[in-house]
NUZASE-649369 format. One record per residue (C-alpha): residue in one letter; x, y, z. Coordinates in pm, whole numbers. Layout:
% NUZASE-649369
+-----+--------+--------+--------+
| res |      u |      v |      w |
+-----+--------+--------+--------+
|   a |      X |      Y |      Z |
...
+-----+--------+--------+--------+
//
This chain:
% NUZASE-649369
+-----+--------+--------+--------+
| res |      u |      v |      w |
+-----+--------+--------+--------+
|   x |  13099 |  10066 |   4862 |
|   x |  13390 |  10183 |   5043 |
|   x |  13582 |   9941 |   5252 |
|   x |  13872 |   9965 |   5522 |
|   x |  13997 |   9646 |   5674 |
|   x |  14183 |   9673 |   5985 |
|   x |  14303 |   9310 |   6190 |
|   x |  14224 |   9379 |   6542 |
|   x |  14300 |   9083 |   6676 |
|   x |  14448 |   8709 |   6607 |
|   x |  14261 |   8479 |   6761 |
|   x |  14311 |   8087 |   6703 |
|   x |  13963 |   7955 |   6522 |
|   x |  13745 |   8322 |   6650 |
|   x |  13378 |   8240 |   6599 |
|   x |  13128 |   8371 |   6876 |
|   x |  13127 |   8812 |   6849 |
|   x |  12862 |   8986 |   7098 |
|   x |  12807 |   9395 |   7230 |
|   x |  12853 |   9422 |   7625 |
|   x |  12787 |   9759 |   7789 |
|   x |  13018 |   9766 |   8084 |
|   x |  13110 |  10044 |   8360 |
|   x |  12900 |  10304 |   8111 |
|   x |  13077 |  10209 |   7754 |
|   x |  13009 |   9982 |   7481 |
|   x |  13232 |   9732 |   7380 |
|   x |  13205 |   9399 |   7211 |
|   x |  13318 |   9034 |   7284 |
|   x |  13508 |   8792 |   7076 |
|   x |  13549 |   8419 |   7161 |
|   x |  13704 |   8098 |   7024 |
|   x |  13551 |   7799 |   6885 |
|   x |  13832 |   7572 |   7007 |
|   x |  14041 |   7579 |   7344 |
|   x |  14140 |   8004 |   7334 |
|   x |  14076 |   8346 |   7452 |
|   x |  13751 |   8533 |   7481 |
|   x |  13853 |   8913 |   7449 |
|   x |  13684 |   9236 |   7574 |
|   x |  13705 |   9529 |   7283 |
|   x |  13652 |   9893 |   7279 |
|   x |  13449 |  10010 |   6954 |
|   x |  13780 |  10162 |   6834 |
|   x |  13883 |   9797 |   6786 |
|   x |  14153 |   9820 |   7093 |
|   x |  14162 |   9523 |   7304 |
|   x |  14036 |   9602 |   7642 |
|   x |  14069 |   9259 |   7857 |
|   x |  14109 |   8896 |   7847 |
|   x |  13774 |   8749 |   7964 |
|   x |  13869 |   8380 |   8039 |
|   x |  14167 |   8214 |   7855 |
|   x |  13976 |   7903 |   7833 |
|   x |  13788 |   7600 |   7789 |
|   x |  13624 |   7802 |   7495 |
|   x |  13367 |   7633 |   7288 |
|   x |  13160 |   7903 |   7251 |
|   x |  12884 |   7997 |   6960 |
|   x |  12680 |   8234 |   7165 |
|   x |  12717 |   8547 |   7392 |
|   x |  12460 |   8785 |   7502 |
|   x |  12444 |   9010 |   7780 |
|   x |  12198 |   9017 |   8095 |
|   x |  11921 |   9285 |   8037 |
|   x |  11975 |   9515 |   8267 |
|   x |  12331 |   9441 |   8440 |
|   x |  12689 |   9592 |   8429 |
|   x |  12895 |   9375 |   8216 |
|   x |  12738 |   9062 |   8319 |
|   x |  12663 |   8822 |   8050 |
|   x |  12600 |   8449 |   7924 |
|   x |  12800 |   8223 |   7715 |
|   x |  12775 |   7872 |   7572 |
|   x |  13130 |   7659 |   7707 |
|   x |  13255 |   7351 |   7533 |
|   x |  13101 |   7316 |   7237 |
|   x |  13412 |   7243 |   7007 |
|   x |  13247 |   7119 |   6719 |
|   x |  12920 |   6929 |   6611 |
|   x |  13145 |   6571 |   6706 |
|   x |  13280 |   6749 |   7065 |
|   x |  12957 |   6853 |   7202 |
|   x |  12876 |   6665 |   7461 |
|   x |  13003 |   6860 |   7752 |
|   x |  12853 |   7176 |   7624 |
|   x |  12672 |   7369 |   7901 |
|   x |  12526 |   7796 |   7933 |
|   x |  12768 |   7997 |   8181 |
|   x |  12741 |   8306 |   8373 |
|   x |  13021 |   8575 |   8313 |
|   x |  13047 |   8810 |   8596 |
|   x |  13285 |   9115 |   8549 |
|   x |  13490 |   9160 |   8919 |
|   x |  13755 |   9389 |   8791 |
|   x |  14014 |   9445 |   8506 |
|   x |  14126 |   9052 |   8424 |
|   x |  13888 |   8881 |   8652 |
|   x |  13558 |   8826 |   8525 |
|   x |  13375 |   8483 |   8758 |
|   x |  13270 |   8213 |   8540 |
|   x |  13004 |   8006 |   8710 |
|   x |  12734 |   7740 |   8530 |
|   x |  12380 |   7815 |   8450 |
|   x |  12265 |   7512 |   8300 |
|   x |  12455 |   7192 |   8136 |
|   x |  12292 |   7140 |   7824 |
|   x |  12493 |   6924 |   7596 |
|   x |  12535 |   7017 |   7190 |
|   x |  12364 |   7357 |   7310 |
|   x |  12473 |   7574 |   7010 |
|   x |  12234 |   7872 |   6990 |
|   x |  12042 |   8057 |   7241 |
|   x |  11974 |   8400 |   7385 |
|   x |  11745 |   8614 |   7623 |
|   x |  11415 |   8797 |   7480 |
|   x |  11167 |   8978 |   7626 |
|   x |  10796 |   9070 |   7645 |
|   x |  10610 |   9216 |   7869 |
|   x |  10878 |   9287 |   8082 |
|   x |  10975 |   8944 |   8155 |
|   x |  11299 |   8790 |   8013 |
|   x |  11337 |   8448 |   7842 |
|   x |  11609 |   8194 |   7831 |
|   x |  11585 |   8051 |   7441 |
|   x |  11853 |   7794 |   7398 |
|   x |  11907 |   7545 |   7089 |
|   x |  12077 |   7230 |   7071 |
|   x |  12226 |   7158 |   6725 |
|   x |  12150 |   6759 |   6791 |
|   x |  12003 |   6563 |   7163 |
|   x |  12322 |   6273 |   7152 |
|   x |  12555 |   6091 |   6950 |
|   x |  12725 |   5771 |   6959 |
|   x |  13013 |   5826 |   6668 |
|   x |  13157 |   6141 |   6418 |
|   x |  12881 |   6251 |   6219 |
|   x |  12624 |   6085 |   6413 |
|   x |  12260 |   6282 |   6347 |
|   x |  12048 |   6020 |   6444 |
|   x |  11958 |   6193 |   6740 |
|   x |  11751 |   6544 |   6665 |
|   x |  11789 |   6851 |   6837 |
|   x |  11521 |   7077 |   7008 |
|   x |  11440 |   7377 |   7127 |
|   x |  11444 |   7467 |   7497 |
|   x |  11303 |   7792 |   7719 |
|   x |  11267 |   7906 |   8068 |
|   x |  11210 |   8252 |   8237 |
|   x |  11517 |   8404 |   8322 |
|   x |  11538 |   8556 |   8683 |
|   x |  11654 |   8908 |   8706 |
|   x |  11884 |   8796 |   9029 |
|   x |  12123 |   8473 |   8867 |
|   x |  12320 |   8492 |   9175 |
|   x |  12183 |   8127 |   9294 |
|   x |  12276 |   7956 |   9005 |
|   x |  12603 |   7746 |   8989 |
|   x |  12681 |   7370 |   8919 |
|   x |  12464 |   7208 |   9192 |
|   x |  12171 |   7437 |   9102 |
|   x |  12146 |   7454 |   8749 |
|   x |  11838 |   7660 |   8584 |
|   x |  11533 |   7403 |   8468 |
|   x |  11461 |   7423 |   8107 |
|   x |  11098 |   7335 |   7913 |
|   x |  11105 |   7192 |   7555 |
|   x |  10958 |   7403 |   7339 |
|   x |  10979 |   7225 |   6998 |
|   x |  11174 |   6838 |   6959 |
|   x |  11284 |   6683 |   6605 |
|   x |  11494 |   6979 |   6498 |
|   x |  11716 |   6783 |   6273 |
|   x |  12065 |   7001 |   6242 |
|   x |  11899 |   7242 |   6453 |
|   x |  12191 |   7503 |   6391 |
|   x |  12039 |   7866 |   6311 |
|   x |  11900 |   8183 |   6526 |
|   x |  11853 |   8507 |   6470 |
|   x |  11666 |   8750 |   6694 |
|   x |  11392 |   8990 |   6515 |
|   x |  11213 |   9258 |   6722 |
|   x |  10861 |   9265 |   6619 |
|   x |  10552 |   9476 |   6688 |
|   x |  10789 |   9559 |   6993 |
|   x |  10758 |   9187 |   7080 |
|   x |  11164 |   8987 |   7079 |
|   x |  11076 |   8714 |   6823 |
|   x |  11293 |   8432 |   6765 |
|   x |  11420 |   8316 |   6386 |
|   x |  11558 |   7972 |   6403 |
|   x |  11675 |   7702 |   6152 |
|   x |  11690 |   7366 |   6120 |
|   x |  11691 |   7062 |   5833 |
|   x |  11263 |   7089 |   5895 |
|   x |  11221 |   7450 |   5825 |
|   x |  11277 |   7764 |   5913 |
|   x |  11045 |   7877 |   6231 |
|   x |  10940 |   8220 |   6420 |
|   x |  10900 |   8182 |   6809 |
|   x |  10755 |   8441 |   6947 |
|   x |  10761 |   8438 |   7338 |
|   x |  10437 |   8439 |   7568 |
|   x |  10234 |   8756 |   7663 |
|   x |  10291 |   8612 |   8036 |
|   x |  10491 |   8347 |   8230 |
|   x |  10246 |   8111 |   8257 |
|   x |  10158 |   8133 |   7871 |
|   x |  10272 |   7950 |   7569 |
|   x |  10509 |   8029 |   7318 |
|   x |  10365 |   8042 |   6952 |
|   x |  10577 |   7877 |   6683 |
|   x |  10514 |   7955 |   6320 |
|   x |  10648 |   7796 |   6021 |
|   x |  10820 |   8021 |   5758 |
|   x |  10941 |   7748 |   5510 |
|   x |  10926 |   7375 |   5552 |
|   x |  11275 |   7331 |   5337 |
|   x |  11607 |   7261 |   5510 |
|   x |  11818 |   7559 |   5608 |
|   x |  12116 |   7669 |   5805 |
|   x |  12080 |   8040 |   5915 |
|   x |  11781 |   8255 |   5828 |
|   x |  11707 |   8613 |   5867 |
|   x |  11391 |   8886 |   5843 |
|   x |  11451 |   9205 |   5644 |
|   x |  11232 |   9458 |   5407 |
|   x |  11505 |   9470 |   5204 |
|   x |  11285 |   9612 |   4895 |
|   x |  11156 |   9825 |   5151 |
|   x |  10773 |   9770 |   5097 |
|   x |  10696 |   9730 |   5412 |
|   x |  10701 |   9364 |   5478 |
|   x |  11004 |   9104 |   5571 |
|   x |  11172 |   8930 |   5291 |
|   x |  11333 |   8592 |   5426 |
|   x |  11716 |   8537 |   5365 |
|   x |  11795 |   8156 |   5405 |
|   x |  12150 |   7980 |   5384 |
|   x |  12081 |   7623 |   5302 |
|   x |  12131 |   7349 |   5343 |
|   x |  12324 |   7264 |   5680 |
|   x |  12641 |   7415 |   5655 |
|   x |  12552 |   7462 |   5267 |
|   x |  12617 |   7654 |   4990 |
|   x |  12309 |   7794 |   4880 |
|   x |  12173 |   8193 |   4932 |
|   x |  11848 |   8255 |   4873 |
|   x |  11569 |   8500 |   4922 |
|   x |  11192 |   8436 |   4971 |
|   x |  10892 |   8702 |   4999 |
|   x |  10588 |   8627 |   5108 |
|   x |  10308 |   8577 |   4773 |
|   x |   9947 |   8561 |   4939 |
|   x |  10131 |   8471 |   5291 |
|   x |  10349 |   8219 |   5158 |
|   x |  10683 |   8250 |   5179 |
|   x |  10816 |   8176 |   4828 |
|   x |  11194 |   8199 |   4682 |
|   x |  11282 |   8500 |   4448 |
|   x |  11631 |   8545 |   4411 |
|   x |  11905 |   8257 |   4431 |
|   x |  12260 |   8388 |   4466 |
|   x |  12417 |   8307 |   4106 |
|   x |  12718 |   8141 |   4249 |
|   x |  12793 |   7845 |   4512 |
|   x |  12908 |   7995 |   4869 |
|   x |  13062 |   7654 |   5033 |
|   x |  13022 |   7635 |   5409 |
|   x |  12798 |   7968 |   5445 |
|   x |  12745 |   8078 |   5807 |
|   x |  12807 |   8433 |   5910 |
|   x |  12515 |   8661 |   5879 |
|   x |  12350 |   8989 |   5954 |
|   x |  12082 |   9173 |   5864 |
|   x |  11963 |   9511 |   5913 |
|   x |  12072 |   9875 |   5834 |
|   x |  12387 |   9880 |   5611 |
|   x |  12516 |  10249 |   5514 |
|   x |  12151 |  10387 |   5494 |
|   x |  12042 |  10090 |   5289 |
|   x |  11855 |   9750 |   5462 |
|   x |  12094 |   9459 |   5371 |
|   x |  12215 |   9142 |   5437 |
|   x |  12557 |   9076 |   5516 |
|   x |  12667 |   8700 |   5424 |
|   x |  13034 |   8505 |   5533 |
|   x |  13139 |   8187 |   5411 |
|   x |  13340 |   7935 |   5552 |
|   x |  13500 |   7713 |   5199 |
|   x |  13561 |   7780 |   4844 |
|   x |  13644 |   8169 |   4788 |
|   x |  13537 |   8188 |   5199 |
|   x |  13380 |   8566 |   5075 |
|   x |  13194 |   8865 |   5285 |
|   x |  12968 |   8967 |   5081 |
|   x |  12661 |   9223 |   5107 |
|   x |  12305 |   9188 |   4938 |
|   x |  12085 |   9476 |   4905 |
|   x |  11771 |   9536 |   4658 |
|   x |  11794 |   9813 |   4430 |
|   x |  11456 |   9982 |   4432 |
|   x |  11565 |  10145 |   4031 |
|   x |  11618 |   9821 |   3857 |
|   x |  11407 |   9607 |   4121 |
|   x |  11708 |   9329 |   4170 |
|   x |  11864 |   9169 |   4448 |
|   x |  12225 |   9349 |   4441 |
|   x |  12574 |   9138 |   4587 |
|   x |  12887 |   9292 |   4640 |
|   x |  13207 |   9137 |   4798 |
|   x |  13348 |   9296 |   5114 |
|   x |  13670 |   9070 |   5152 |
|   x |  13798 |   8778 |   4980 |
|   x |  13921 |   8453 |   5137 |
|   x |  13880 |   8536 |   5508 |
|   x |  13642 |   8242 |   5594 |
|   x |  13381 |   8443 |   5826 |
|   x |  13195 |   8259 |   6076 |
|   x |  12998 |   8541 |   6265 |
|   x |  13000 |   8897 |   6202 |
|   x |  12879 |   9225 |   6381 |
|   x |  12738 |   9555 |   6326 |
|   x |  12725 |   9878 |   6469 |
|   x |  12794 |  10206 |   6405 |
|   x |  12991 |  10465 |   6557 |
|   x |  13081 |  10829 |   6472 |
|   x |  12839 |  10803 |   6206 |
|   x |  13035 |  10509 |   6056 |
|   x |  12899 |  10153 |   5994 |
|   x |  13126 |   9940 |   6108 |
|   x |  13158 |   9547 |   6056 |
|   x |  13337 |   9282 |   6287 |
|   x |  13391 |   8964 |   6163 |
|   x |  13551 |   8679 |   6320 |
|   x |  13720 |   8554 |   6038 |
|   x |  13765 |   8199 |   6186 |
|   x |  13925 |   8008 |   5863 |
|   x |  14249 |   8298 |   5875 |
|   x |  14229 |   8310 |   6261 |
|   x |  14160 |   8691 |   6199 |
|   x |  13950 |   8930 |   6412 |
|   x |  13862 |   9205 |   6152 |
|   x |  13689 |   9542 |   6151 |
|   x |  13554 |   9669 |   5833 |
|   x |  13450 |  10052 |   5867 |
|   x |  13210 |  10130 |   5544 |
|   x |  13125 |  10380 |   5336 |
|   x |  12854 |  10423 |   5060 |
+-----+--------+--------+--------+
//
């Protein structure tokens, strides 16, 4: 594979990376883990606005269906230790370097969440990593797994009146993994936690229930669904444990999920991933955080039937990476948060 690196951006500790389609272009977001910037991009990699210039704290971004530029964010979460204060914002575009900030809901140690759909309604899915703690490295306290509808109008939201949330699913030990999978045009939810890796798949209606399935029961960081092998059905790529070192890839055997292919060496700290269409081929795009902190791409060749890894960059320390592709070209953004390095990869077969 054919790779050109280009540093967008230097951001201190970059870690949350989202697409925003604003004023009729796409562009995409990058934010800081710790007190920095969030920054507006073109797809051209230029930088198009400073969004806020702090608290930070955030690990997720993700638009509002259906608005100009408006989107969500997660504010204040700093680390698993500085968590607390952690709540869901509004981002409001007003004009070039003013974009309102305004709270949805104060959820402390909320880490992951997003909006899905079905039916036509929208959902508010939102993960906290752990419910509490009293000292550094204090998991005595599970996370869970919260969801409300989310109103098209969020203009009557703000600090006095915050959105009410339902839990969905309690005891999610080092709940710290989501990835969203479309399926059977339904917005399914992938999450991961130190019980399992689980699929929640929203209701048919408001008043419904969400179904939760159990992929795997073993502890995992960050999981994704992909037909890599191309055979019609979902193989499951897991990073375990919390935070681990371990990549691994299960396919179902008579509806079980069950491990085939273990990445041959030890990724410390893995954490960035994506999955989906990669230069014409399905593939799984993996960053890690310690150690040789690689990029590296998995793919299954269909010749030799084996799982296939190949290194993108070397010692860049990746915490969430992008895709998408433009003039033809697949195009990777990673927030390389160990170098404090925004970087776009444009690839080639």
């Amino acid at each position: 594979m054919k790779v050109e690196k280009k540093v967008i951006s230097n951001l201190t500790k970059c870690y949350s990376i989202a697409p925003l389609h604003y004023n009729t272009n796409d562009y995409f977001l990058v934010a800081a883990e710790k007190i920095d910037r969030c920054l507006l991009f073109d797809l051209d990699g230029n930088e198009v606005d400073t969004v806020w210039s702090e608290p930070g704290g955030v690990m997720s971004m993700v638009q509002v269906p259906g608005t100009n530029g408006q989107f969500l964010a997660t504010h204040k979460f700093y680390s698993p230790n500085d968590s607390k204060k952690a709540k869901i914002v509004i981002v409001t575009p007003i004009e070039k370097g003013h974009w309102e900030v305004r709270t949805l809901v104060e959820l402390p140690h909320v880490h992951r969440f997003d909006i899905v759909e079905r039916n036509g309604v929208h959902y508010l899915i939102a993960c906290a990593l752990k419910s509490g703690h009293e000292y550094k490295e204090d998991w005595s306290m599970p996370g869970k797994v919260y969801a409300a509808v989310l109103p098209d109008d969020l203009s009557q939201f703000n600090e006095n009146n915050q959105l009410p949330l339902t839990v969905l699913k309690d005891n999610m030990l080092k709940n710290h993994g989501y990835y969203r999978i479309r399926e059977n045009e339904i917005d399914t939810c992938i999450i991961s936690a130190d019980c399992g890796v689980f699929q929640f798949i929203p209701p048919e209606n408001p008043d419904g229930s969400w179904e939760i399935k159990e992929l795997i029961s073993s502890a995992a960081s960050d999981a994704v669904l992909v037909d890599m092998d191309q055979d019609g059905e979902k193989e499951l790529a897991v990073l375990s444990p919390f935070h681990g070192d371990q990549i691994s890839i299960y396919k179902k055997v008579d509806g079980v999920f069950e491990k085939v292919y273990e990445y041959e060496k030890t990724a410390e700290f893995t954490h960035a991933i994506y999955g989906g269409e990669l230069c014409g081929k399905p593939s799984v795009v993996i960053g890690h955080r310690k150690g040789e902190r690689n990029l590296i791409v998995f793919t299954y060749n269909i010749n030799t039937q084996q799982y296939e890894s190949e290194i993108i960059d070397h010692d860049c320390g990746p915490a969430n990476v992008f895709h998408y592709v433009k003039d033809g070209k697949d195009i990777l953004i990673s927030a390389n948060r160990e170098i404090d390095e925004v970087a776009m990869y444009t690839l080639e077969s």
